[in-house]
ZADO-1210 file (C-alpha; in nm, 4 decimals, padded with zeros to 6 digits):
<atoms>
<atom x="16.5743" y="17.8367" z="-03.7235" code="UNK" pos="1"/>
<atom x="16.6230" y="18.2098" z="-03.6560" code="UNK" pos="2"/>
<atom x="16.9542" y="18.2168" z="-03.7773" code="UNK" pos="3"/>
<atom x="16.8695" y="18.1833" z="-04.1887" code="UNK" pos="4"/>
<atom x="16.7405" y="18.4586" z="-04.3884" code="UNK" pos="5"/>
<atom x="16.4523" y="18.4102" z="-04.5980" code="UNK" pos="6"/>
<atom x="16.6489" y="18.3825" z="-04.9024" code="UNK" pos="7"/>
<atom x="16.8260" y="18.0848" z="-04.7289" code="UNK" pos="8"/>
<atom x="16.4882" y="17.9121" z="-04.6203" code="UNK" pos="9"/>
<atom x="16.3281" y="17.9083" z="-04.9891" code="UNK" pos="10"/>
<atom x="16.7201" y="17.7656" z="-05.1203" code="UNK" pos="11"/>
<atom x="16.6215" y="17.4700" z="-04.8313" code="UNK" pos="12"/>
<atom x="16.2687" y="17.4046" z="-05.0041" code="UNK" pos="13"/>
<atom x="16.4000" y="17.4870" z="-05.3431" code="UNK" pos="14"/>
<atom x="16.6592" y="17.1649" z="-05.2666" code="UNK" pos="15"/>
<atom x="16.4377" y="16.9825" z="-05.1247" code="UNK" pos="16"/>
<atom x="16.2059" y="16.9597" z="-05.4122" code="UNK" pos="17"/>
<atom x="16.4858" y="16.9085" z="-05.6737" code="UNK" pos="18"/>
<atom x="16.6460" y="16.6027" z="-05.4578" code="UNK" pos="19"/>
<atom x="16.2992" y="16.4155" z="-05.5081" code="UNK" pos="20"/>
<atom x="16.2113" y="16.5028" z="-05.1205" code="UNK" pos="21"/>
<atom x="16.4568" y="16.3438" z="-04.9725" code="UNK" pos="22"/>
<atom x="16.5842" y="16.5080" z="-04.6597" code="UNK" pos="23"/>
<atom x="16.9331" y="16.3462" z="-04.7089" code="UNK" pos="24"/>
<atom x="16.9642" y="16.4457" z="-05.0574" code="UNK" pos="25"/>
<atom x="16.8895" y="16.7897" z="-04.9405" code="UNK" pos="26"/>
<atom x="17.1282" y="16.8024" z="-04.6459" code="UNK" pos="27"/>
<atom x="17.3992" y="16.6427" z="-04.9202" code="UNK" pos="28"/>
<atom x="17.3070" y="16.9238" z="-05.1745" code="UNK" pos="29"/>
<atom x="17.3450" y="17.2168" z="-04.9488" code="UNK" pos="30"/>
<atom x="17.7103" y="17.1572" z="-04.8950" code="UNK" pos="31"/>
<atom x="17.8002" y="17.3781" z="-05.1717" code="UNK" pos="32"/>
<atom x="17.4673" y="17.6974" z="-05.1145" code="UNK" pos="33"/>
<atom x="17.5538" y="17.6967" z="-04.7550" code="UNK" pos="34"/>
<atom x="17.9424" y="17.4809" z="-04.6361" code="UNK" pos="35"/>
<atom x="17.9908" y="17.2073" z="-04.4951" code="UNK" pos="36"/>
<atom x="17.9560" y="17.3638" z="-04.1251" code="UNK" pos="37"/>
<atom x="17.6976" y="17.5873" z="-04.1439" code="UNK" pos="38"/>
<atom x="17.4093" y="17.4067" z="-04.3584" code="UNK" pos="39"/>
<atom x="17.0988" y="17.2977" z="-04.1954" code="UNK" pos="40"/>
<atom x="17.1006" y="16.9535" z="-04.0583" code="UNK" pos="41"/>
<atom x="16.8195" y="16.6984" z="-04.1513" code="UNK" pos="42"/>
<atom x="16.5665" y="16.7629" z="-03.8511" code="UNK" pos="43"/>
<atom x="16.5627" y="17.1630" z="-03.9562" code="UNK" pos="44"/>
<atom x="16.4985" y="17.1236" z="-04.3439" code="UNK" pos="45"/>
<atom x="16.2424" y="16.8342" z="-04.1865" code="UNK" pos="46"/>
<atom x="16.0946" y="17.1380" z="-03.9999" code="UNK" pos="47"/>
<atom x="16.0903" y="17.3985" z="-04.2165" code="UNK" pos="48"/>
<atom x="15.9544" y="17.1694" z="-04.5190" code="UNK" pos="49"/>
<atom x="15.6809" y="17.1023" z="-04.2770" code="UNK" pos="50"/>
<atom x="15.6219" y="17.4629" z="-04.1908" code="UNK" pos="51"/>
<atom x="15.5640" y="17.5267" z="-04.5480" code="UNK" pos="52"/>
<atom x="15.3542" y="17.2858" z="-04.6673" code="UNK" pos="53"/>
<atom x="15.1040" y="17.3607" z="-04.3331" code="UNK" pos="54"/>
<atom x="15.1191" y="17.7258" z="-04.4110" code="UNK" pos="55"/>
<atom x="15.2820" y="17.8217" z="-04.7481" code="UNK" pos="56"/>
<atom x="15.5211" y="18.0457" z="-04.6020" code="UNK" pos="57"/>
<atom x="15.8790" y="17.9892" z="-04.5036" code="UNK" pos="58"/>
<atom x="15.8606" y="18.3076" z="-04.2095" code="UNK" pos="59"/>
<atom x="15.8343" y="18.1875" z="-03.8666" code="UNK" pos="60"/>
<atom x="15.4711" y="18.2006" z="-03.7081" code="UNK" pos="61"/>
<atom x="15.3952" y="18.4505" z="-03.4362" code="UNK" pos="62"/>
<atom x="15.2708" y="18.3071" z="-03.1550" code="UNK" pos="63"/>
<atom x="14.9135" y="18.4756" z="-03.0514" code="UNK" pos="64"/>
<atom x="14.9092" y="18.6564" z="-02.6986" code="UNK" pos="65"/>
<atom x="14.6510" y="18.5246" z="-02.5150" code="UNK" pos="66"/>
<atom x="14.4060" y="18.7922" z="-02.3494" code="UNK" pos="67"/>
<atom x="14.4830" y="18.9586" z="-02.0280" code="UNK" pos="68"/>
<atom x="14.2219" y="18.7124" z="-01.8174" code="UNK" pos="69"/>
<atom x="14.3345" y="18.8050" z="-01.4879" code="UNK" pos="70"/>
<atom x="14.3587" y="19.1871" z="-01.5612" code="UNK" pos="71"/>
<atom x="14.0694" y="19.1894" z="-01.8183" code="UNK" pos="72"/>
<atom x="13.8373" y="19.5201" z="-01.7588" code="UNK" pos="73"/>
<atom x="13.5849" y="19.3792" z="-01.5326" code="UNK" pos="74"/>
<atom x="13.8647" y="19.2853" z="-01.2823" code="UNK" pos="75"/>
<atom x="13.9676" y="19.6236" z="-01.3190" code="UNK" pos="76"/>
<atom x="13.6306" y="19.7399" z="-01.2391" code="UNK" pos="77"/>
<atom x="13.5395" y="19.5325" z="-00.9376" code="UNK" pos="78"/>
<atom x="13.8562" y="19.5908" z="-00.7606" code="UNK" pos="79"/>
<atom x="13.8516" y="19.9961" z="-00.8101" code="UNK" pos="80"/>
<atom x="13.4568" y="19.9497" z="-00.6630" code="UNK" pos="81"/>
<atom x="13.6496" y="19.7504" z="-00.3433" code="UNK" pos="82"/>
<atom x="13.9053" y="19.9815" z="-00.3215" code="UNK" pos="83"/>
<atom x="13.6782" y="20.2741" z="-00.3345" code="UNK" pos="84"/>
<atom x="13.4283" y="20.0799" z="-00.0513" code="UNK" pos="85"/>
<atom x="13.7447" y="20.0260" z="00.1390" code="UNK" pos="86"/>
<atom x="14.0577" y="20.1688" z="00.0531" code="UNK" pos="87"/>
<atom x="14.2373" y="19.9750" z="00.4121" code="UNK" pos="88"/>
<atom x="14.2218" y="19.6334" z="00.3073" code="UNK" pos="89"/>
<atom x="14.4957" y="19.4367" z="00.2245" code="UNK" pos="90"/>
<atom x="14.5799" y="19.2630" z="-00.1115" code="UNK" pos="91"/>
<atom x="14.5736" y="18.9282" z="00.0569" code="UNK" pos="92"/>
<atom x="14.2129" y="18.9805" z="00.2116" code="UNK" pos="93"/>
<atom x="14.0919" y="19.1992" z="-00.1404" code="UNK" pos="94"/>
<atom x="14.1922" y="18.8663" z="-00.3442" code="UNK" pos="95"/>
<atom x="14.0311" y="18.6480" z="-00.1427" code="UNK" pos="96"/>
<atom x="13.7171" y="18.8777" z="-00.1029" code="UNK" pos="97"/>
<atom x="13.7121" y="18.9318" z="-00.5055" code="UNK" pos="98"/>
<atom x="13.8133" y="18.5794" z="-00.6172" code="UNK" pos="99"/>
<atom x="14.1989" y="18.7237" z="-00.7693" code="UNK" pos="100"/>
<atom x="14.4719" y="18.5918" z="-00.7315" code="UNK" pos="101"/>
<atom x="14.7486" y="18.8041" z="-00.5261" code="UNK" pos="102"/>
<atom x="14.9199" y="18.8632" z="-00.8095" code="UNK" pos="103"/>
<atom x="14.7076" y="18.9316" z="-01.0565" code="UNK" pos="104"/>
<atom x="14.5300" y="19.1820" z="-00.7434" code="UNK" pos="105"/>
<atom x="14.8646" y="19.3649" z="-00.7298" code="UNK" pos="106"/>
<atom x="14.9302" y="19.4235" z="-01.0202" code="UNK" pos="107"/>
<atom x="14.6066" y="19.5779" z="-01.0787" code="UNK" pos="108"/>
<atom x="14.6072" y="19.8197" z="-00.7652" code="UNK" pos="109"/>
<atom x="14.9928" y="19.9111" z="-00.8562" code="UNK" pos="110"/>
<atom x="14.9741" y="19.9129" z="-01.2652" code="UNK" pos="111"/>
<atom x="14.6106" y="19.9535" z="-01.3876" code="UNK" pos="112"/>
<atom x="14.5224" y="20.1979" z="-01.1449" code="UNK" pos="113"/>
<atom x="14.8448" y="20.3261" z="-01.0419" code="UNK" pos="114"/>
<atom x="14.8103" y="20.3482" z="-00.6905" code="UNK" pos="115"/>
<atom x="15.0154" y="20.3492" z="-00.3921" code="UNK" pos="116"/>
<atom x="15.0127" y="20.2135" z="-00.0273" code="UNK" pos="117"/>
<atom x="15.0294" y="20.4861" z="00.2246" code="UNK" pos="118"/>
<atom x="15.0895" y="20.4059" z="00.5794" code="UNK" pos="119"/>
<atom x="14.9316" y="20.5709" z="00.8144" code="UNK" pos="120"/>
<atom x="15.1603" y="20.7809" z="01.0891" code="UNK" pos="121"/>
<atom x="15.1310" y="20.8589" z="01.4191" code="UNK" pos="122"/>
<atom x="15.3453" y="21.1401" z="01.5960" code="UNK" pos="123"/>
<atom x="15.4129" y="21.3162" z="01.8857" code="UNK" pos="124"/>
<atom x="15.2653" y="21.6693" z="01.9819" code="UNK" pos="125"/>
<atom x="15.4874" y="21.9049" z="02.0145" code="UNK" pos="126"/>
<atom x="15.4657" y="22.2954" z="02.2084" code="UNK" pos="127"/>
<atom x="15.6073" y="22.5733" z="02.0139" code="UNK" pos="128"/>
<atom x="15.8431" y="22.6048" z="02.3038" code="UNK" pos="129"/>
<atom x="15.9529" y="22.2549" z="02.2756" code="UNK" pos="130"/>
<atom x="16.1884" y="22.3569" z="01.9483" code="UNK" pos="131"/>
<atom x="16.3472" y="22.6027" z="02.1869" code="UNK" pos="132"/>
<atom x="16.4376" y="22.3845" z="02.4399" code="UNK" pos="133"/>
<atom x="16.5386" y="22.1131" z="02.2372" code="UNK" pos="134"/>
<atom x="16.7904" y="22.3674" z="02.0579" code="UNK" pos="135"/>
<atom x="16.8972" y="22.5062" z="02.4180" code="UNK" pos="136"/>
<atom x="16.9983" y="22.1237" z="02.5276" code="UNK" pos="137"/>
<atom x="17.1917" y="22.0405" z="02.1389" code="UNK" pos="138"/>
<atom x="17.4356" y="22.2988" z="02.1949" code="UNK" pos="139"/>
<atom x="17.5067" y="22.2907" z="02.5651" code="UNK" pos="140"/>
<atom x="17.5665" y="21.8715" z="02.4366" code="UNK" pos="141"/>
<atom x="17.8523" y="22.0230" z="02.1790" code="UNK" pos="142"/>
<atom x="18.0434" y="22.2369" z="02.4596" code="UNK" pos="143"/>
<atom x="18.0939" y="21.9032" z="02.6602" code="UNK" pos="144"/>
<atom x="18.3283" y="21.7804" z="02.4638" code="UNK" pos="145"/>
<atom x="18.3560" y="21.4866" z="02.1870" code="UNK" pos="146"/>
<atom x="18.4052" y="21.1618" z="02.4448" code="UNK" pos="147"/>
<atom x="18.0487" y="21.3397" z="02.6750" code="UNK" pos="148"/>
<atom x="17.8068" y="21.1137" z="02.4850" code="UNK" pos="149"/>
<atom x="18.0564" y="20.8101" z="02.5780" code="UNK" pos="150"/>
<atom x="17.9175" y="20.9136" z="02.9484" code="UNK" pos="151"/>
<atom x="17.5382" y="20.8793" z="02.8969" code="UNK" pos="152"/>
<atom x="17.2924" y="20.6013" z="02.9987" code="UNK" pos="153"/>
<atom x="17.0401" y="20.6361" z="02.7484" code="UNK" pos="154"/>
<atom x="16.6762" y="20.4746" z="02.8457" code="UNK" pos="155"/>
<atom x="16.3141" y="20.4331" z="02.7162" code="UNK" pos="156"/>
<atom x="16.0136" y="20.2461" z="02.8074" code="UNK" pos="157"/>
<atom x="15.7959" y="20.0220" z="02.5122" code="UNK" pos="158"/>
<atom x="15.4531" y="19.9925" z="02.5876" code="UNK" pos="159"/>
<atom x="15.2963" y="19.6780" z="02.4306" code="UNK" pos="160"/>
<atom x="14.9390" y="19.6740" z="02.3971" code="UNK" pos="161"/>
<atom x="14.7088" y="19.3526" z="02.4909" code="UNK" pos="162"/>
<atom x="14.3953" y="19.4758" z="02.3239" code="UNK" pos="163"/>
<atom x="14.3613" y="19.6363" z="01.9528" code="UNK" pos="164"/>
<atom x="14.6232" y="19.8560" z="01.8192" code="UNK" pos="165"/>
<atom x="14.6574" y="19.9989" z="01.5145" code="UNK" pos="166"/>
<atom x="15.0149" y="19.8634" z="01.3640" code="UNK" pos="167"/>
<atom x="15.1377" y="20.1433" z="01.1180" code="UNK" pos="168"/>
<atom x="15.3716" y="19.8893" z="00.9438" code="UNK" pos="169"/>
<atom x="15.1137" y="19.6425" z="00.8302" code="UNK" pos="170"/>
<atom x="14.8063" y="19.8522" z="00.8015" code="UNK" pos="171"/>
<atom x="14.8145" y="20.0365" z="00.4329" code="UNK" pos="172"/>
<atom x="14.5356" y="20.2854" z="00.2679" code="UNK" pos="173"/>
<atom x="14.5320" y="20.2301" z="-00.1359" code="UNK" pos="174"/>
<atom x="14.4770" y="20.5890" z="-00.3070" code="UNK" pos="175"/>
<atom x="14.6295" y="20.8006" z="-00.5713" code="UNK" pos="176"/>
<atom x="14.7365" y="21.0516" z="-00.3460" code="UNK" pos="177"/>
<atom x="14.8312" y="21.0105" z="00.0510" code="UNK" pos="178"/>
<atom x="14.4920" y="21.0726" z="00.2516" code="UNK" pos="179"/>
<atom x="14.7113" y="21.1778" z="00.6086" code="UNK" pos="180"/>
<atom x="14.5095" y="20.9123" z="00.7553" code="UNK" pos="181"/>
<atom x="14.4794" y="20.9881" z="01.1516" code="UNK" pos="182"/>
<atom x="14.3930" y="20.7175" z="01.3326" code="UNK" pos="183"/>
<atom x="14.2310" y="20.8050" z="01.7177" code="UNK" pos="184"/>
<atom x="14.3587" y="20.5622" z="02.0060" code="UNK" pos="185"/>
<atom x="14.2426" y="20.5614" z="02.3696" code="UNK" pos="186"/>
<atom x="14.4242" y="20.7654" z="02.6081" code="UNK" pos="187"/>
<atom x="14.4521" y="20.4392" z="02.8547" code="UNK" pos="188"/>
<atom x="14.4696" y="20.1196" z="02.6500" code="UNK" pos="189"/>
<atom x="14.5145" y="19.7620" z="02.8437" code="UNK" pos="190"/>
<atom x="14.9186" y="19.7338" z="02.8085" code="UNK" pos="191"/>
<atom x="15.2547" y="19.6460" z="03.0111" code="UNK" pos="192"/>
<atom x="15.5665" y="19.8824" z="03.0179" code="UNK" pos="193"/>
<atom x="15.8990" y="19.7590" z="02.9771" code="UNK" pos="194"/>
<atom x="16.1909" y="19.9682" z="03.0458" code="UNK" pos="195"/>
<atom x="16.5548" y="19.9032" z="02.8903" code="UNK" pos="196"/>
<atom x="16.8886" y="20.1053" z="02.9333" code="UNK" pos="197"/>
<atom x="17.1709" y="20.1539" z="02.6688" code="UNK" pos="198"/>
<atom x="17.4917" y="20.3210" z="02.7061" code="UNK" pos="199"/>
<atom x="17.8774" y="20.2610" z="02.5560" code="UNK" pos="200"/>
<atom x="17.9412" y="20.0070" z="02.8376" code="UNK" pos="201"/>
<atom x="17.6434" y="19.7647" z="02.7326" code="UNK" pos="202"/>
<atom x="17.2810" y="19.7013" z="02.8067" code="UNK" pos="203"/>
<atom x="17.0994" y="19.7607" z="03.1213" code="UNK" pos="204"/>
<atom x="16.7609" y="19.5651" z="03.1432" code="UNK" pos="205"/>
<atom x="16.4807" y="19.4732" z="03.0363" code="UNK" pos="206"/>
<atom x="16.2503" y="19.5126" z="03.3450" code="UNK" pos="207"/>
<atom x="15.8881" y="19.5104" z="03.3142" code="UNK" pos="208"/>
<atom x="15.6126" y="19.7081" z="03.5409" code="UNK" pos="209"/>
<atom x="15.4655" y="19.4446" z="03.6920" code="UNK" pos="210"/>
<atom x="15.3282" y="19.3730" z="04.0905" code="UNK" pos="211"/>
<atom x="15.4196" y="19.0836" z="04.2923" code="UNK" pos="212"/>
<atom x="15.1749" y="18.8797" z="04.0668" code="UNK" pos="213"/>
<atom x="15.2616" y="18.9613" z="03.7460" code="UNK" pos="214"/>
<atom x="14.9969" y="19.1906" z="03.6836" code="UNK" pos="215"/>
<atom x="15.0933" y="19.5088" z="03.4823" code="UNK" pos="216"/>
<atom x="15.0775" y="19.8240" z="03.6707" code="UNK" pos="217"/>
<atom x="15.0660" y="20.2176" z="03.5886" code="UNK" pos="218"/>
<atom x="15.4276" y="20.3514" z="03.5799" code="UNK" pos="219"/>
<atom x="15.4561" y="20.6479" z="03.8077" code="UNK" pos="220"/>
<atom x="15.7366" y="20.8373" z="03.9699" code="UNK" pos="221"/>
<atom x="15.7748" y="20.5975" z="04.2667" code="UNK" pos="222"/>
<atom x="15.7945" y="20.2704" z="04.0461" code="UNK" pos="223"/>
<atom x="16.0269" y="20.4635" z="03.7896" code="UNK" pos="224"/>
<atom x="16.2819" y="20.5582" z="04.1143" code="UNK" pos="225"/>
<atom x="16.2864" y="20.1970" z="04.2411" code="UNK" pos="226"/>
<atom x="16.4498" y="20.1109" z="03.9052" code="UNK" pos="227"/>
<atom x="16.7146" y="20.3054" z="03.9034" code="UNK" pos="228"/>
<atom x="16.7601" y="20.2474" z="04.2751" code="UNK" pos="229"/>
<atom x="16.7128" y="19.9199" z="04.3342" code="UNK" pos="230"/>
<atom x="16.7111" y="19.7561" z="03.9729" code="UNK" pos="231"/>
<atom x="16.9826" y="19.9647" z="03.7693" code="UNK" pos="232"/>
<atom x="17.2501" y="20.0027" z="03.9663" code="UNK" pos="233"/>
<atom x="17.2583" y="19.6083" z="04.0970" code="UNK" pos="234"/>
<atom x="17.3671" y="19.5909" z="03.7161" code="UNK" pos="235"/>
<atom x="17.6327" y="19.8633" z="03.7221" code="UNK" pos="236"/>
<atom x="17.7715" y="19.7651" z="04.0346" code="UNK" pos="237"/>
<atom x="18.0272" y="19.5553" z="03.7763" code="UNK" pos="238"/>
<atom x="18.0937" y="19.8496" z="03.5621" code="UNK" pos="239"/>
<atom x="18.2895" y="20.1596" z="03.5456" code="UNK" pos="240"/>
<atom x="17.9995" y="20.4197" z="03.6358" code="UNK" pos="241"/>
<atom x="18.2647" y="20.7012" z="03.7173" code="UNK" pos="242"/>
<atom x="18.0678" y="21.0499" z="03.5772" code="UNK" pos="243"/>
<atom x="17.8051" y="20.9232" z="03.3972" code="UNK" pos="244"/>
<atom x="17.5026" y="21.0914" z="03.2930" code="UNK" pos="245"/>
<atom x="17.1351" y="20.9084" z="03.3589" code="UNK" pos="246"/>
</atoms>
């Protein structure tokens, strides 16, 4: 019924009222007010004759919002108390702790008190000579030529803890501003190595430090020569290893 002005509504009760209420009359008379293809049909002057006999008016009847229940102030309240008791939990353990739904927890946290999930980072010390050095070894790279990095074994070890560990992509502190959260480890956790090798002729790996029973063991200079003795070059026997770089 949004399409007719209300000039063209009171012309549909005006008709309907001179063609002794009938809704066929009324659909007959329009034919000349409105054309034969654009006049109401019988279900809409129906409608709107009902519309104005409920409410004396021929405008269309907002529709009241309903209150904000989810995000009403007292949610508000109680999760900017949890957040400042604990600003680490997650929105999936808050809304269960607080009763909220996720959603409605979410939005909350990211639109009624406009904060932000930080993640908490952990990085590598580094010596002020250590820039130095690492400049020194960039441009002696450059003067080997463009095809020299074609020539290098590239290798790393993952260590992956079996106790607690803090996981920097899952854990998130809630805040207005980042807090450079700094999270302590232990120097020695419980954890096995695993060593992989990459270079332009394919993969080399994964071996794990392990004894003779599977146990995980500390990875020293001995175990760390046995694989590239005895466990790295068993799989490059097969490739073309002519002047590479380790």
């Amino acid at each position: 019924m949004e399409q007719y002005t209300t000039e063209q509504r009171v012309k549909i009760i005006q008709a309907y009222y001179e063609n002794g209420r009938s809704r066929k009359n009324t659909f007959r008379g329009l034919r000349e007010f409105f054309g034969a293809q654009n006049r109401p049909c019988e279900k809409t002057i129906w409608n709107l004759v009902q519309k104005f006999e409920q409410t004396g008016s021929v405008a269309n009847i907002k529709t009241p919002r309903h209150a904000r229940r989810g995000r009403s102030e007292h949610n508000i309240a109680i999760v900017a108390e949890s957040v400042n008791e604990n600003p680490r939990t997650s929105i999936r353990h808050r809304s269960q702790q607080l009763d909220l739904t996720y959603s409605t927890t979410q939005r909350i946290l990211t639109k009624d008190l406009q904060l932000h999930p930080y993640r908490v980072q952990i990085t590598q010390e580094l010596k002020p000579r250590d820039h130095q050095q690492r400049r020194v070894f960039a441009e002696w790279i450059r003067e080997q030529g463009a095809n020299f990095p074609m020539k290098i074994i590239f290798s790393d070890e993952a260590h992956f803890h079996l106790g607690g560990f803090v996981n920097t992509h899952n854990c998130r502190i809630w805040g207005l501003e980042n807090p450079r959260q700094i999270v302590e480890v232990k120097m020695h956790p419980q954890k096995v190595t695993v060593w992989c090798a990459f270079w332009s002729g394919g993969v080399i790996g994964p071996f794990f430090f392990e004894d003779h029973a599977e146990n995980a063991v500390t990875v020293n200079g001995v175990r760390y020569r046995n694989i590239i003795t005895e466990f790295s070059w068993e799989q490059l026997e097969d490739m073309d290893i002519e002047d590479l770089w380790f």
